[in-house]
C-alpha positions in Angstrom: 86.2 -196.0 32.1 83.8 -193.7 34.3 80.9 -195.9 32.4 82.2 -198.7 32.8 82.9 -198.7 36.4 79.2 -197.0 37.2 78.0 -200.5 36.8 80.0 -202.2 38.7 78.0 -204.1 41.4 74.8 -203.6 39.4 73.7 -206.4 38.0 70.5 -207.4 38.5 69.7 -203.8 39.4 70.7 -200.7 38.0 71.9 -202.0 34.9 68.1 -204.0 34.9 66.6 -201.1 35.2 68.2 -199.4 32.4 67.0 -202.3 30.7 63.4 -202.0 32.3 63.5 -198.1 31.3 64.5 -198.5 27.4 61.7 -200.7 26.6 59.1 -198.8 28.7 60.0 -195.7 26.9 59.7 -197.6 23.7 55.9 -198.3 25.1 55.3 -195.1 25.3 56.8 -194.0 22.3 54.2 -196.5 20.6 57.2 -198.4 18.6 56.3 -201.3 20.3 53.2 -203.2 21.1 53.2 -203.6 24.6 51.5 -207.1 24.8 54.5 -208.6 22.1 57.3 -207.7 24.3 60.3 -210.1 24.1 63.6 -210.3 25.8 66.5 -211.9 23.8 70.4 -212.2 25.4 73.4 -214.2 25.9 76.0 -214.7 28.5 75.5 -211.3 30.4 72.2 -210.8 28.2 71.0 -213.9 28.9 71.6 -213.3 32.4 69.8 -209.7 31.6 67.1 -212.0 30.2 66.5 -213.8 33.1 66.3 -211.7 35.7 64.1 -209.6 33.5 61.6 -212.5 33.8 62.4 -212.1 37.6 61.9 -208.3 38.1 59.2 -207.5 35.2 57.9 -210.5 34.6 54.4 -209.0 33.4 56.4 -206.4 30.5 57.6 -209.7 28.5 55.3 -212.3 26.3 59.0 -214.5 26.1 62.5 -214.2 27.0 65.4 -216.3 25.1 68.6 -217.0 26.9 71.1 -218.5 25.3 73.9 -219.4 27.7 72.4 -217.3 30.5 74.5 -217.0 33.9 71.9 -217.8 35.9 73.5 -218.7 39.7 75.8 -215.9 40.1 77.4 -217.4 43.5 78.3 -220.4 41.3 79.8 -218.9 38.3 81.7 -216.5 40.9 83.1 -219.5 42.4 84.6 -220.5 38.7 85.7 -217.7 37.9 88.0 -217.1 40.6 89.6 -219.8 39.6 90.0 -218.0 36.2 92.4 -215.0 35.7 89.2 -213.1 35.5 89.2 -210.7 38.7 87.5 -208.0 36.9 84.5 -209.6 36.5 83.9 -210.0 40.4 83.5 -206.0 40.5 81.2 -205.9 38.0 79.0 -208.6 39.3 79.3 -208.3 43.2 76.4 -205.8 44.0 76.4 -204.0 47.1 72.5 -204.5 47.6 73.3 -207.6 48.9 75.0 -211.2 48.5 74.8 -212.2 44.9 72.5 -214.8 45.6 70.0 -212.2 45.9 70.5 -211.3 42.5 70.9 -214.8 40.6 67.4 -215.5 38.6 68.3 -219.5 39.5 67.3 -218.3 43.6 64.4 -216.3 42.1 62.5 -218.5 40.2 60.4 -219.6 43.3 58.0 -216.1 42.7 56.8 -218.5 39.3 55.8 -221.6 41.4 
C-alpha cells in the first residue's frame, strides 16, 4: 500500500521519470541501442507513452499507444461519474492542474 500511494498525484512526473530512468540505465548498460528506442503502452501505458513523447521526446525513435488517456481533465470528468474515486488520487498531481500534465495540452512543443 506504501507503494502504491507514493504515486499518487505523479503522473506525468515521478512515475515518468521512473520511466525516463529505467531505459536510460538500460543505455548505459549497452542492452539497448540508444537510436532504436521505442515506447509501447496501454490505458495508463499509453498515457506513459504519450507523455513520454512529451517529456523525452529525443530518447524514442516511436511510441505506440493503444487506448492512451490522453486529456486527463476530460477523462477525470468521466470518471467521477463512475464509482472510481480512487483513481482521482492517483491522477491529480500536486505540481499543478492536470491539464499541465495531459500529453493532448502538450502536443503544441511538436508544431
Amino acid at each position: 500500500q506504501e507503494h502504491l500511494s507514493a504515486g499518487y498525484g505523479e503522473w506525468g512526473n515521478l512515475i515518468q521519470d521512473d520511466i525516463t530512468d529505467g531505459v536510460n540505465w538500460l543505455i548505459e548498460q549497452k542492452k539497448v541501442d540508444p537510436n532504436n528506442v521505442c515506447i509501447m503502452g496501454s490505458s495508463f501505458g499509453g498515457y506513459a507513452e504519450a507523455m513520454g513523447a512529451v517529456k523525452t521526446h529525443n530518447l524514442y525513435r516511436c511510441v505506440i499507444s493503444i487506448n492512451g488517456v490522453y486529456d486527463l481533465p476530460k477523462h477525470l470528468r468521466d470518471l467521477n461519474k463512475l464509482l472510481f474515486s480512487d483513481i482521482n488520487k492517483m491522477i491529480n498531481n500536486q505540481y499543478g492542474d492536470a491539464k499541465n500534465f495531459s500529453p493532448y495540452h502538450s502536443f503544441s512543443c511538436f508544431i
